[in-house]
C-alpha positions in Angstrom: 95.1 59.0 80.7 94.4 62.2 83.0 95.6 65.3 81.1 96.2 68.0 84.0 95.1 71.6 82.4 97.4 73.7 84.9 100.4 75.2 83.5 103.7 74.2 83.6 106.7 76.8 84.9 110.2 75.6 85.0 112.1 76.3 88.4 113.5 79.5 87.6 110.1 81.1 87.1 109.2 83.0 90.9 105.3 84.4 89.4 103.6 83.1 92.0 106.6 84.0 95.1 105.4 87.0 97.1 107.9 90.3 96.9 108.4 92.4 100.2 107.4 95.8 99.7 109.5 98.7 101.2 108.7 99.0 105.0 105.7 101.7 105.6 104.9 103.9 108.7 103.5 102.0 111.4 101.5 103.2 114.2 102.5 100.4 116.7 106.1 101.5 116.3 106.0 104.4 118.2 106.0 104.3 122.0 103.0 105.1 124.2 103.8 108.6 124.6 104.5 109.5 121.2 101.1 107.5 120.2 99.6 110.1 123.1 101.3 113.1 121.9 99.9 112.5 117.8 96.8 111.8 119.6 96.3 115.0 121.3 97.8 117.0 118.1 95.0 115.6 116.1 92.4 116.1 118.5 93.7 119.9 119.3 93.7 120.1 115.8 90.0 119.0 114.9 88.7 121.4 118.1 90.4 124.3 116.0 88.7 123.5 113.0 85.5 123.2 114.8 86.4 126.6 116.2 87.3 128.3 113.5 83.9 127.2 111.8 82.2 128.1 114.5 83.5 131.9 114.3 
């Protein structure tokens, strides 16, 4: 007779159910403008770093 060696859970036991985090920030919420407006922040902001080192 086949012993099986995997445990046994009764059906109230949910260890191996996923849980749903809380929602994060998401990049492909935000329209195109907004994704176009961040964009140029950053990159305005990196040319003033690069200025400022370069003074």
């Amino acid at each position: 007779m086949p012993h099986s060696h995997h445990p046994h859970h009764d059906a109230g036991s949910n260890t191996h159910h996923a849980v749903a985090g809380q929602p994060t920030f998401s990049l492909l919420r935000l329209s195109a403008w907004e994704r176009l407006a961040g964009s140029a922040m950053l990159l305005g902001g990196l040319w003033l770093l690069v200025f400022l080192v370069l003074a």
